[in-house]
PAVEX-760581 format. One record per residue (C-alpha): residue number from 1; x, y, z. Coordinates in pm, 1 decimal. Layout:
<nodes>
  pos         u         v         w
  NUM         X         Y         Z
...
</nodes>
This chain:
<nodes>
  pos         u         v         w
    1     439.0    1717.0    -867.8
    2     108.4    1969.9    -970.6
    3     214.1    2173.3    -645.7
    4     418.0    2471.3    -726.9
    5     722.7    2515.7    -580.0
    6    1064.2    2712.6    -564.5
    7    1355.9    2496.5    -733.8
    8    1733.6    2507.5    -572.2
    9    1964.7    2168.9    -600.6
   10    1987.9    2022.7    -275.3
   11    1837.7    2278.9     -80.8
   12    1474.6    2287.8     122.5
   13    1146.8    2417.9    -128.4
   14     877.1    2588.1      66.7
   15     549.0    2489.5     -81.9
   16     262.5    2746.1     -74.9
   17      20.2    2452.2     -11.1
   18      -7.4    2394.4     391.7
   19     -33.7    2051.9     484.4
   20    -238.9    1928.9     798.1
   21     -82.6    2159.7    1074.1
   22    -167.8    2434.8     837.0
   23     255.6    2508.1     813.3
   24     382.9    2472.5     425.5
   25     529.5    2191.8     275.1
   26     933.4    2196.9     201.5
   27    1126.8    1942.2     -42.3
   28    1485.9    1858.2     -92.0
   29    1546.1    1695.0    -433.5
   30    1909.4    1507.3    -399.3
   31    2101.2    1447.0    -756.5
   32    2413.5    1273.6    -833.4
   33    2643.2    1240.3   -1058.0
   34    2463.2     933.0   -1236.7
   35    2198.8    1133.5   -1331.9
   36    1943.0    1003.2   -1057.9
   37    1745.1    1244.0    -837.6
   38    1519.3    1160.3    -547.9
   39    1274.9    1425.8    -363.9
   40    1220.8    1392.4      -9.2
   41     947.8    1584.9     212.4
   42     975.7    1751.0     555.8
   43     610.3    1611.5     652.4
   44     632.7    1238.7     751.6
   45    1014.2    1273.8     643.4
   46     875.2    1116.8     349.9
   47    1020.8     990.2      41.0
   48     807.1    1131.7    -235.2
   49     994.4    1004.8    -571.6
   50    1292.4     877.1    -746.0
   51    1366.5     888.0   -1104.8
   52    1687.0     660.0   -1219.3
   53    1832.2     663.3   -1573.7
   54    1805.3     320.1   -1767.9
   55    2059.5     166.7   -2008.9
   56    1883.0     351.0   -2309.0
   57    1872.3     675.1   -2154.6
   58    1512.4     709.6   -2092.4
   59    1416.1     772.6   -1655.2
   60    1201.2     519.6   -1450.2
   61    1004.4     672.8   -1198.8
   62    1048.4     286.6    -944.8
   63     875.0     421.4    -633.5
   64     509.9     498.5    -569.4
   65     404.9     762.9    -480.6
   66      87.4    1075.9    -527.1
   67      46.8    1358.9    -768.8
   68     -42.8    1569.7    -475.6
   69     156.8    1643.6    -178.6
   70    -218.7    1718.3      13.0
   71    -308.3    1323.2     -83.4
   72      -4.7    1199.5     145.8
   73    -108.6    1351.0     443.0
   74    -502.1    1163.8     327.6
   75    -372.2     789.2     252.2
   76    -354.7     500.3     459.3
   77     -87.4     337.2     315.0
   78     254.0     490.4     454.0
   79     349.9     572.2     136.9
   80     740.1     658.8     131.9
   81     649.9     719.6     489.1
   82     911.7     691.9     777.6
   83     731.0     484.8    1081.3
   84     819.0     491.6    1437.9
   85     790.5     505.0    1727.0
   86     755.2     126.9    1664.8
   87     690.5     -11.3    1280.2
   88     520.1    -299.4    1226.2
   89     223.1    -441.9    1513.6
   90     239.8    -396.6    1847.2
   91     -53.8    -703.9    1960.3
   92    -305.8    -565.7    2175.6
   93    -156.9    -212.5    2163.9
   94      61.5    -346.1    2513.5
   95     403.9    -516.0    2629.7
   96     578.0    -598.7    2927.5
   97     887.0    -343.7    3036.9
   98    1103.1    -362.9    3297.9
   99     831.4    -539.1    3562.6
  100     539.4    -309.6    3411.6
  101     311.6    -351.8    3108.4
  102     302.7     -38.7    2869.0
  103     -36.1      71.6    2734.9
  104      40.9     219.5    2396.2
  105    -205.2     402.7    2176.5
  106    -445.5     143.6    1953.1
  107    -446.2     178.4    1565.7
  108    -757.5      11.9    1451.5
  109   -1058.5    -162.2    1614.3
  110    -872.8    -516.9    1655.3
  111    -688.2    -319.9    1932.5
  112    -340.8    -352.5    1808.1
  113     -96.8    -101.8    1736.0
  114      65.2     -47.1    1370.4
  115     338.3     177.7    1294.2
  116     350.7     365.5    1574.6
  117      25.9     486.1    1666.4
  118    -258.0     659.7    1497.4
  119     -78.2     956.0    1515.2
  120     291.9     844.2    1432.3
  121     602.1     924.6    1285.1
  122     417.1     935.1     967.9
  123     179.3    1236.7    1036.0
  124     453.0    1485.2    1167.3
  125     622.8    1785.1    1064.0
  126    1000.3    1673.2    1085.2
  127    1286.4    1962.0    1063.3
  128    1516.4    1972.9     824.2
  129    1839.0    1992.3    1003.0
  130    2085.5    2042.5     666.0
  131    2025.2    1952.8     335.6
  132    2267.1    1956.9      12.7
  133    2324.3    1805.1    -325.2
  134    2326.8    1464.9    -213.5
  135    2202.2    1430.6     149.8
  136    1934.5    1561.5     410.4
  137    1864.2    1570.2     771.0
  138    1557.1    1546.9     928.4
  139    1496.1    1577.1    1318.0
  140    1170.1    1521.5    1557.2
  141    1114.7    1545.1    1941.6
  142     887.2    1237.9    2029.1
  143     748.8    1363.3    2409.2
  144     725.6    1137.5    2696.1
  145     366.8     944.3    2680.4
  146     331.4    1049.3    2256.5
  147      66.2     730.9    2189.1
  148     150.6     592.5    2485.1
  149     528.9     488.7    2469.5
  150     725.3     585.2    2779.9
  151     988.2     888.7    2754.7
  152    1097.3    1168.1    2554.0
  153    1262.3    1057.4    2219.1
  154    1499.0    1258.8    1993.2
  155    1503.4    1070.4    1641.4
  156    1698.5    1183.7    1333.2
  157    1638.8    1073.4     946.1
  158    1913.6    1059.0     698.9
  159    1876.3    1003.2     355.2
  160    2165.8    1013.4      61.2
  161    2196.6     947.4    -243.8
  162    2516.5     814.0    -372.3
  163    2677.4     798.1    -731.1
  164    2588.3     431.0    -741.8
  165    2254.0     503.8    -739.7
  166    2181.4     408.6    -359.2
  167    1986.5     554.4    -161.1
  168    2083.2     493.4     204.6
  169    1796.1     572.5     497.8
  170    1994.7     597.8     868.0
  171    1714.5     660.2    1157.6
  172    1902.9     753.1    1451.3
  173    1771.9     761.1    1797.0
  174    1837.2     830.8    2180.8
  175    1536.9     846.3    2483.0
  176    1569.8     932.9    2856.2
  177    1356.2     635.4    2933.6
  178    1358.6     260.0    2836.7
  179    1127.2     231.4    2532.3
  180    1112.9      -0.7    2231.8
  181    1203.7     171.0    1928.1
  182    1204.1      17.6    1552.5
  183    1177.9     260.1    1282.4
  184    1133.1     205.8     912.3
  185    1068.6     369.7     586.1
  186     751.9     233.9     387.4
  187     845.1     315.4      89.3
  188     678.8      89.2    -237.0
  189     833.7     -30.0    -527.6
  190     725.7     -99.8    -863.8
  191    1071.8    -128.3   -1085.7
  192     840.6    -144.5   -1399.7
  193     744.7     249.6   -1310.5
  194     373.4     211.5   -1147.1
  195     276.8      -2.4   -1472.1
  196     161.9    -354.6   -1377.9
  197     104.3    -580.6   -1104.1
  198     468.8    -630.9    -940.3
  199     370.1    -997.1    -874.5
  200     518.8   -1049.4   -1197.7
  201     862.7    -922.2   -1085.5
  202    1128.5   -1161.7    -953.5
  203    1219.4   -1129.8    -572.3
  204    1494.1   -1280.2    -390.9
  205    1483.6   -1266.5     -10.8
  206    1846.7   -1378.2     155.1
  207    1641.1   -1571.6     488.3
  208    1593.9   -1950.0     633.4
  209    1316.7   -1856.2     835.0
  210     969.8   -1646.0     839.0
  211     704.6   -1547.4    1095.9
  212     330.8   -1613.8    1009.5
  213     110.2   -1424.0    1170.3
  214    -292.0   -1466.1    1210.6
  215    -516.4   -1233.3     963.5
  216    -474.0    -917.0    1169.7
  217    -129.0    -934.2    1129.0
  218       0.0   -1079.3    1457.2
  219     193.8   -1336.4    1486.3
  220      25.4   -1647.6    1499.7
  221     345.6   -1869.0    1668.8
  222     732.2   -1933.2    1599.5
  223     959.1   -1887.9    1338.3
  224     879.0   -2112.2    1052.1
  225    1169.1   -2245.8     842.0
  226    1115.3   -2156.5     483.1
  227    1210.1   -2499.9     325.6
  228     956.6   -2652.4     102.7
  229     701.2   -2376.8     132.3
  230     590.8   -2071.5     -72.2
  231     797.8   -1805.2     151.6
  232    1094.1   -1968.6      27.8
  233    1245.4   -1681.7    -210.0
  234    1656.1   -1788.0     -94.8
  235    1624.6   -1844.3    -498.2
  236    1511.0   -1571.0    -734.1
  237    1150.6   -1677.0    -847.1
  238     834.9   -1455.5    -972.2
  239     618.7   -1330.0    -673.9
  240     305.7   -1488.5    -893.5
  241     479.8   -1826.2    -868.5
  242     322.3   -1964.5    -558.5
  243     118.5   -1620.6    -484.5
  244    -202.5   -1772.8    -254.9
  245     -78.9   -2083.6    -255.8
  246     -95.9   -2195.1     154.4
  247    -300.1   -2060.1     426.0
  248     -41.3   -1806.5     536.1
  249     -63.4   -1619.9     262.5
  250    -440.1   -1654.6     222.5
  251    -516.3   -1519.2     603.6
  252    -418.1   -1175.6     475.8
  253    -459.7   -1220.8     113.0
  254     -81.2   -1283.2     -46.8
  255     281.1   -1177.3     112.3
  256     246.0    -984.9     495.7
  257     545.0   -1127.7     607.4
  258     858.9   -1129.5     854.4
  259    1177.9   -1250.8     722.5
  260    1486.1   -1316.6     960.9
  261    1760.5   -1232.8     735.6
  262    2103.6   -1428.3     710.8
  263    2284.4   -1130.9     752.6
  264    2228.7   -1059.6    1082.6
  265    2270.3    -697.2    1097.9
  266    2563.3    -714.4     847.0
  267    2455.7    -412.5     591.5
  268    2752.7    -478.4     365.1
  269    2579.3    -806.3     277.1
  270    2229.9    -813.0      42.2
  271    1938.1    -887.2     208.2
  272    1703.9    -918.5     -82.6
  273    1719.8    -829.4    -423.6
  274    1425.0    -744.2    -674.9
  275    1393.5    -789.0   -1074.5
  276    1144.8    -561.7   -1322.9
  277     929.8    -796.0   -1528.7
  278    1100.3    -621.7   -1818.6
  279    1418.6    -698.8   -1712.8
  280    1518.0    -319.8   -1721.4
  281    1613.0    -226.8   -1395.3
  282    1736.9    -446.2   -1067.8
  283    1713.6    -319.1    -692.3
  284    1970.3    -480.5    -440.0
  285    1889.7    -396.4     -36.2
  286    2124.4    -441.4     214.0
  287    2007.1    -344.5     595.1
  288    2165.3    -317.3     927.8
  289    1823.1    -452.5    1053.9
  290    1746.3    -790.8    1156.1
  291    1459.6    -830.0     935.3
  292    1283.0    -775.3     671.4
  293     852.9    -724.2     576.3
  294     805.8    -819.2     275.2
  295     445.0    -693.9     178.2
  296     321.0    -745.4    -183.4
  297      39.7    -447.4    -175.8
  298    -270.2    -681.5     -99.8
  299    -455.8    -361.5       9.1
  300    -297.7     -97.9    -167.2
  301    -627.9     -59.0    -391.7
  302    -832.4     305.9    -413.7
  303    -453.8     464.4    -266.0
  304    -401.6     812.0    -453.2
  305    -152.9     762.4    -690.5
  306      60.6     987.5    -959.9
  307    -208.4     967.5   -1236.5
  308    -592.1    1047.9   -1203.1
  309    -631.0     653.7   -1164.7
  310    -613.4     535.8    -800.0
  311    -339.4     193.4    -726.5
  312    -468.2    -117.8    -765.6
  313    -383.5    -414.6    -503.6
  314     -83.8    -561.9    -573.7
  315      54.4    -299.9    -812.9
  316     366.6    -201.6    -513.0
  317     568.3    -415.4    -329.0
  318     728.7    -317.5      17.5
  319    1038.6    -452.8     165.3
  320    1038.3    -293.8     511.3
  321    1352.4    -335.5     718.3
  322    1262.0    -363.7    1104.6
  323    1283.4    -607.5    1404.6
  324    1043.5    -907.4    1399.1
  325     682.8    -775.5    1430.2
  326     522.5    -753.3    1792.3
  327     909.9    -805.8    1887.4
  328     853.9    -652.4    2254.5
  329     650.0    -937.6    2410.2
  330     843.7   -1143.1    2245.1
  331    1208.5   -1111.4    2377.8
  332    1248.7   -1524.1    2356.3
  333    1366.8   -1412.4    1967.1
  334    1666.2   -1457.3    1769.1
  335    1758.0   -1113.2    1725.2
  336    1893.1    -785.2    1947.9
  337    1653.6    -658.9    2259.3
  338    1424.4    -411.2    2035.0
  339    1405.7    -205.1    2367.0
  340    1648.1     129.0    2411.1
  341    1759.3     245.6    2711.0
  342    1889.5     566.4    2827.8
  343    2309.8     635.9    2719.2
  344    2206.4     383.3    2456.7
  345    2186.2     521.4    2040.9
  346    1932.3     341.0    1807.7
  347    2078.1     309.8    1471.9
  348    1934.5     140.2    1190.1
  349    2094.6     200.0     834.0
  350    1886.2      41.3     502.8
  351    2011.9      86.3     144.0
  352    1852.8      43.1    -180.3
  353    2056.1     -18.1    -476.6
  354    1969.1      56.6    -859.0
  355    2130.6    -119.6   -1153.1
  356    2046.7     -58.0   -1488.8
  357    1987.4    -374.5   -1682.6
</nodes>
């Protein structure tokens, strides 16, 4: 990072630069015992960067992510970002609850509602509750009507880093009224370390069935089984291999996608798993989530990156563990009621795993 900073292992770094509520930045860097360290940030409870030792000794840097902490709070993408209240599209920024239909707060002229709001998860000062070697805590108060979701809402973000090079996100959350909650991280990948177009890296997804959805991202029907089509990844193949190749993909220019996983919730069983194109470095996820967004960067282009050179399209892949897009006026799905309800705890536990090829 260009910022300056005070260093201390596993403890929170004030930065002297003031991000957009004019209050300074703080970073926990977590280390273990493998020689990996990631760096996590208190706005957005964002994660900022990873760096994981290869066979040979030499660090990949396998996340994206921007030189300067100022250009986070500035980019569109959701860069290492963790979403809520609700990730993913919300269609026509409204849903039936309980009798009623919820107004929530639009995120772009098409009138729908992505990743919470314009003013979500993403764009708020989260506390650090503890922090140490290998672990943090993050905390934020959500107030009854915050873009337009019913309630107050007391969420919690854990991340750790363990000796096997995983790091494992756990969003936590309780509210006083029934609301629909689905939180994710949006972290991007690119195991080659930002060099390349990650459509040449090999992707397995662990799912029968995907959701299209229309060019703004809604979805467009049913469940699609992925037999015979391009969104068939149950084998490892190259993203390139049928990139463009059907009118799914083309509506929103390559992968934008649902997957209903085969685990079901089980996070002790991989989801997906993710290849370099040099063969270097592997990435296994496992989620407690029923799904899975697999989005191959088709608008990541003029994003700040770590060099002086802004991203190109397609140069980050994101694997985004959530329920089924527009999931609350859809409750005819094969998956748990997205919608929490007072004495009820939302828990949703991802984990990416690093091997060293």
């Amino acid at each position: 990072m260009s910022a300056n900073r005070h260093r201390g292992p596993g403890n929170a770094n004030a930065n002297h630069r003031a991000g957009p509520d004019d209050q300074p930045w703080q970073q926990v860097t977590l280390r273990n015992k493998s020689g990996m360290t990631v760096t996590v940030a208190d706005w957005g409870a964002t994660l900022l960067s990873a760096e994981v030792p290869l066979a040979d000794g030499s660090l990949r840097r396998p996340l994206l992510g921007c030189a300067k902490l100022e250009d986070y709070a500035r980019q569109a993408a959701f860069l290492g970002a963790s979403v809520g209240r609700y990730a993913n599209r919300i269609g026509h920024s409204r849903f039936p609850l309980d009798g009623q239909v919820v107004n929530v707060t639009p995120s772009n002229d098409a009138g729908h509602q992505l990743h919470g709001g314009p003013e979500g998860f993403d764009k708020r000062r989260w506390r650090i509750v503890r922090a140490d070697e290998q672990e943090v805590l993050f905390a934020l108060t959500s107030p009854d009507g915050d873009q337009g979701f019913p309630g107050t809402l007391q969420a919690t973000a854990h991340y750790r880093l363990s000796d096997d090079n995983r790091i494992a996100i756990t969003y936590r959350a309780t509210v006083d009224q029934p609301c629909p909650v689905n939180m994710t991280n949006h972290v991007y990948f690119n195991l080659d370390g930002e060099q390349g177009d990650v459509r040449q890296h090999q992707l397995q997804i662990l799912a029968q069935r995907y959701l299209p959805v229309e060019s703004d991202g809604i979805p467009g029907g049913e469940l699609k089984d992925v037999a015979n089509t391009s969104f068939d990844f149950r084998q490892p193949k190259t993203i390139a291999a049928d990139f463009l190749a059907d009118a799914d993909q083309q509506k929103v220019k390559g992968y934008d996608h649902a997957f209903l996983l085969d685990a079901k919730g089980d996070a002790s069983q991989p989801a997906a798993q993710v290849w370099s194109q040099d063969g270097k470095l592997q990435m296994t996820v496992y989620t407690s989530a029923p799904a899975l967004q697999f989005y191959s960067g088709n608008y990541l282009g003029g994003t700040p990156s770590q060099t002086t050179e802004p991203y190109a399209d397609w140069q980050g892949l994101a694997l985004e563990s959530e329920f089924l897009p527009d999931s609350p006026n859809h409750p005819q799905w094969p998956q748990p009621d997205c919608v929490l309800r007072p004495g009820q705890e939302y828990v949703s536990l991802t984990e990416y795993q690093f091997i060293a090829r």
